[in-house]
ZAMARGU-4260 file (C-alpha; in steps of 0.2 Angstrom, whole numbers, plus 5000, padded with zeros to 4 digits):
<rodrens>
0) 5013/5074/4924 | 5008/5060/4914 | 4994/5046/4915 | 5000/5028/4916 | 4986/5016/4910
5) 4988/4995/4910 | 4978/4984/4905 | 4976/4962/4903 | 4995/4965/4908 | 5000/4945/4911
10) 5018/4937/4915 | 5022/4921/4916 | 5041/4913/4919 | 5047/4898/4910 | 5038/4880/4920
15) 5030/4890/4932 | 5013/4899/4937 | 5006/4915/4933 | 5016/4929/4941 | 5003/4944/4935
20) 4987/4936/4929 | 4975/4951/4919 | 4981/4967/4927 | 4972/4982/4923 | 4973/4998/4931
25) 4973/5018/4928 | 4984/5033/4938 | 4977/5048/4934 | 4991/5062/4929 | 4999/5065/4945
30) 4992/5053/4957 | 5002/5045/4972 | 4996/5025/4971 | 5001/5012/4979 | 5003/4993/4975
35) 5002/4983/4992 | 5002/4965/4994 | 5013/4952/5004 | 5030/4945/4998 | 5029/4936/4982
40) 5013/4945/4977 | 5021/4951/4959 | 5023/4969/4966 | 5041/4970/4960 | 5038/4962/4945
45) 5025/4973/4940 | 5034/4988/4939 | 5050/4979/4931 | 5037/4976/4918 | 5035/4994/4916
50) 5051/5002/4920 | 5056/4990/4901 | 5066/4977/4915 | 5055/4962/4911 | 5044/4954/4896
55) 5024/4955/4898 | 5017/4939/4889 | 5000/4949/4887 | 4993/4967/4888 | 5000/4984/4886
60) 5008/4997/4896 | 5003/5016/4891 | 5008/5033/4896 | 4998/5049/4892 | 4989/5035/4878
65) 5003/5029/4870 | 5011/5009/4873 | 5028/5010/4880 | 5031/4990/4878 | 5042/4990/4861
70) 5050/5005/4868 | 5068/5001/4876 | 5069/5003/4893 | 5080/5017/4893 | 5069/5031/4883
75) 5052/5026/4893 | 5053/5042/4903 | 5051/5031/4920 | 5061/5034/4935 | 5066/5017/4946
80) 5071/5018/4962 | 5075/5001/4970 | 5077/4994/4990 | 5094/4998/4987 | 5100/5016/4982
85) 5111/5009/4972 | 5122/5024/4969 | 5136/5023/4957 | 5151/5023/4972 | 5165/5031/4964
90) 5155/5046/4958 | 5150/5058/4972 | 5132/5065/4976 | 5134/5080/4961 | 5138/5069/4949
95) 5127/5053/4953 | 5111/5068/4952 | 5120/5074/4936 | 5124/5057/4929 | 5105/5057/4919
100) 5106/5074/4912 | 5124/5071/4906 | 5119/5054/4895 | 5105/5066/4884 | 5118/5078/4880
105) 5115/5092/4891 | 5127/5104/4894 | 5137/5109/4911 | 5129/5124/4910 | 5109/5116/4909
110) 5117/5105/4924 | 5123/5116/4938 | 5108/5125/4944 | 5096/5110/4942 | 5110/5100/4954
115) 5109/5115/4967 | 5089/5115/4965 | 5089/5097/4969 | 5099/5097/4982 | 5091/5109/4992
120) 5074/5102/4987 | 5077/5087/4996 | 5089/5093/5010 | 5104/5090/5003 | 5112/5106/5003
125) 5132/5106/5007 | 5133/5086/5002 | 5137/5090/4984 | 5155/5081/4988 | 5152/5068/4996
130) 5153/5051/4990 | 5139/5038/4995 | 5149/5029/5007 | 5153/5046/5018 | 5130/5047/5019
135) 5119/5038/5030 | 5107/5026/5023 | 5094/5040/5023 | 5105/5051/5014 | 5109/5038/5001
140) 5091/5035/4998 | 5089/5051/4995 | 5101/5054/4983 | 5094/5038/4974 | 5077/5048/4973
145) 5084/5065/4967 | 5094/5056/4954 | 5077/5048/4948 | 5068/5063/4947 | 5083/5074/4940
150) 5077/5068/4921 | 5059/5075/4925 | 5051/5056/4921 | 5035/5055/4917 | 5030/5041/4930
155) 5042/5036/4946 | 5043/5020/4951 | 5046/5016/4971 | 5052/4996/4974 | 5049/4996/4992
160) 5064/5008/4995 | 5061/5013/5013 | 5060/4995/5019 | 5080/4995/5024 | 5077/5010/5035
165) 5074/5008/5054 | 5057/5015/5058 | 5057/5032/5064 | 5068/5037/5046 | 5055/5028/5037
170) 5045/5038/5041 | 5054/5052/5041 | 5056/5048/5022 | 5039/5044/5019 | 5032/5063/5021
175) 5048/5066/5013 | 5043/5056/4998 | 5024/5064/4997 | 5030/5083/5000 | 5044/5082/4984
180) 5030/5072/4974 | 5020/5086/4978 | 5034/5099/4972 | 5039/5089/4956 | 5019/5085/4953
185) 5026/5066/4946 | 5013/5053/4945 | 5019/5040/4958 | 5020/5021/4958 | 5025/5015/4976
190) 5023/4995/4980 | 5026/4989/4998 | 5021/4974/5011 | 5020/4988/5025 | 5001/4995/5027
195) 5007/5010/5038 | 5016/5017/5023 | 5005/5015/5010 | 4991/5024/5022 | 5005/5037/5024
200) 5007/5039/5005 | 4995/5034/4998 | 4980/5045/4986 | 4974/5027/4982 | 4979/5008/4987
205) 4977/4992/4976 | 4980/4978/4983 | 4989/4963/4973 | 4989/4943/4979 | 4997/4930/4969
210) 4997/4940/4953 | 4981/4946/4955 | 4974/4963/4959 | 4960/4959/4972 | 4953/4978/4976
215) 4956/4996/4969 | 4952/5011/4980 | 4952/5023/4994 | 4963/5019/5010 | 4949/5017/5022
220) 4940/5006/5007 | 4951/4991/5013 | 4947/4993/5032 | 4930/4997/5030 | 4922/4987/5016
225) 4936/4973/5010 | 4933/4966/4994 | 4937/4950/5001 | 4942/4940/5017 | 4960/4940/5009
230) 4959/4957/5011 | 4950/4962/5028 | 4963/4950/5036 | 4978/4957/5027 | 4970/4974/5033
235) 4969/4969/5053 | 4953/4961/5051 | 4951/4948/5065 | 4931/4945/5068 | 4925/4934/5054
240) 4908/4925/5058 | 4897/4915/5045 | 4879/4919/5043 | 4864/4917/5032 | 4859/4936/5024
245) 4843/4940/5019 | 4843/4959/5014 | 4853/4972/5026 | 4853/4956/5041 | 4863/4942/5044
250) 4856/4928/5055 | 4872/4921/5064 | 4878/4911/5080 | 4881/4929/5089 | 4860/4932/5082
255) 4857/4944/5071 | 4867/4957/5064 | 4860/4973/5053 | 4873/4979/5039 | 4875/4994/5028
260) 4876/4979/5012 | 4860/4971/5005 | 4864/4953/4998 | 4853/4934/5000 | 4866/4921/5001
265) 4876/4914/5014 | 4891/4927/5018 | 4904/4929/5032 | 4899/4944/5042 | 4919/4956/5047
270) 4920/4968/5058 | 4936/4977/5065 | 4940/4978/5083 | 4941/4992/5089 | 4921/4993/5083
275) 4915/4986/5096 | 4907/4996/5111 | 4900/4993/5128 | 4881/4990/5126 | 4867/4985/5120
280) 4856/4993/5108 | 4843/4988/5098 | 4851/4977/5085 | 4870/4969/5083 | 4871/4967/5102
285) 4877/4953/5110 | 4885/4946/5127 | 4902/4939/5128 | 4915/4933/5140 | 4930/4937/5145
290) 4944/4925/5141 | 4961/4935/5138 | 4967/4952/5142 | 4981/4961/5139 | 4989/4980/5139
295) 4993/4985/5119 | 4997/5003/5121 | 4985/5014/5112 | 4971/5001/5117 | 4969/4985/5128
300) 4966/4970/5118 | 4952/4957/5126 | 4949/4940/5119 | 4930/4936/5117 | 4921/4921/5115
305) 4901/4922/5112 | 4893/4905/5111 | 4906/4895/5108 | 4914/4911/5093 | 4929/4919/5098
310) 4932/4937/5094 | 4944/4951/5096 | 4939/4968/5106 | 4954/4982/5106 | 4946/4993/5120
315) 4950/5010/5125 | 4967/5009/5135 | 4952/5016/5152 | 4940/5002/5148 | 4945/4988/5160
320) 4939/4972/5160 | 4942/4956/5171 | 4945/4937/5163 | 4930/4927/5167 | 4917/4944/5167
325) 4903/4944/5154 | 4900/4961/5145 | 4885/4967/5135 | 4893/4972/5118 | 4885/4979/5101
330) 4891/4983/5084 | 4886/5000/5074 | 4878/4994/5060 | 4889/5006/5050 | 4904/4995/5054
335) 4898/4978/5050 | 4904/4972/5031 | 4897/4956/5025 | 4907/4945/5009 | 4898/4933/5002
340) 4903/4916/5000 | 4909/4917/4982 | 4919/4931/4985 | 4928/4925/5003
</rodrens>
């Protein structure tokens, strides 16, 4: 298990903008974090920064307190595993696991057990043979994942390698991927655009836009108290009102709102919604009509408006409502967030 520390990391390419602008963040030895953001973000880039695959134009990369930059890719101790598995397709599975260990030297009799161990490991057992074009996409990326963590590395890198998968193998993979992290106690480093995998993996998220990391934390962090609009709305956030705060209320089109966050300043007051309940209470209640229904599975989703505001309710599925009705509404003060409006 090994600490990976960054810090002012910056990449620019040649005529073009900043791709990572001032990144600093710390996994603690053995952690599982991961980097979310939407295409283009610089998720890949980072980490081809640290696996030794691209140039940083400022900052450092550490492990266990020591820079890795000037060291050549292959003697970083950092395992890769990309989209693809990009398996070596004339060697079969034994010998893509082995492929690692064989480069340093070791011998045939240091290999064998630690093939077999990782084979059944990761459920593999009685595929030895096989060549990557006789496993299903699954397989493959599993082998791609053993063979990275065959050379013990200090830090794994994960470049978004479930997102060729259908769904229910994803994730399949995904408590896969945290139970054999577990096993091999490897600090992990997964990037992704999908929020249901980083909640399945996840100890902490950061969250990267347009080469900039916008919030570090805990999972329910970014649902509960975004950092920014940015990122309530890549988080699901749909309710976004503007208000005036003055201490723990907001004065606002809906009337006033009380929230857990003291500020003075003008702000836009987010909540999620499936906060809202049927209702009025004291404070953060309002009325609100009807405009839209429809059936959404786990929950009915109604369309709101409130004084001319629209807003989004996802209802229990046995809460029914009729287009044109007008409901009395509230908000637990506990779920109202407020950014203000040099942070939105």
């Amino acid at each position: 298990m090994s600490r990976l520390s960054i810090t002012g990391l910056g990449k620019v390419y040649a005529d073009g903008p900043a791709v990572l602008e001032h990144i600093d963040l710390d996994l603690v030895s053995g952690e599982r974090f991961v980097l979310l953001g939407a295409s283009g973000s610089g998720k890949s880039t980072l980490l081809r920064v640290i696996a030794g695959l691209e140039e940083a134009q400022s900052g450092d990369v550490q492990v266990d307190g020591k820079s890795i930059l000037s060291v050549p890719a292959e003697k970083r101790e950092i395992g890769l595993v990309f989209q693809q598995p990009l398996l070596f397709p004339h060697l079969n599975v034994e010998r893509n696991l082995s492929f690692g260990l064989n480069l340093r030297g070791a011998s045939a009799r240091e290999v064998a057990p630690r093939v077999e161990k990782m084979l059944s490991q990761t459920g593999l057992g009685g595929f030895g043979k096989r060549l990557p074009h006789q496993l299903s996409g699954g397989q493959e990326q599993r082998v791609a994942l053993a063979r990275a963590l065959m050379t013990d590395p200090k830090v794994l890198l994960l470049d978004e390698p479930f997102s060729a998968l259908d769904a229910p193998l994803r994730r399949e993979m995904r408590r896969w991927v945290v139970e054999l992290q577990r096993q091999a106690g490897t600090t992990l480093l997964l990037v992704t655009h999908d929020q249901e995998e980083a909640l399945a993996v996840a100890g902490r998220i950061g969250f990267l836009e347009a080469g900039r990391l916008r919030q570090v934390g805990e999972p329910e962090d970014f649902f509960l108290r975004p950092a920014g609009l940015s990122v309530a709305r890549f988080f699901g956030g749909q309710n976004f009102i503007v208000g005036q705060q003055h201490g723990s209320t907001v004065q606002t089109a809906l009337g006033p709102f009380v929230t857990p966050r003291q500020h003075s300043g003008p702000v836009t007051l987010t909540f999620r919604p499936e906060a809202l309940e049927l209702g009025e209470t004291a404070s953060n209640s309002f009325r609100a009509r009807v405009r839209g229904a429809s059936f959404g599975g786990t929950f009915r989703n109604y369309e709101l408006e409130v004084n001319g505001w629209p807003l989004i309710w996802h209802a229990a599925p046995s809460i029914k409502a009729t287009v044109g009705e007008t409901l009395a509404l509230h908000v637990p003060p506990e779920a109202c967030w407020t950014v203000p409006e040099s942070l939105a």
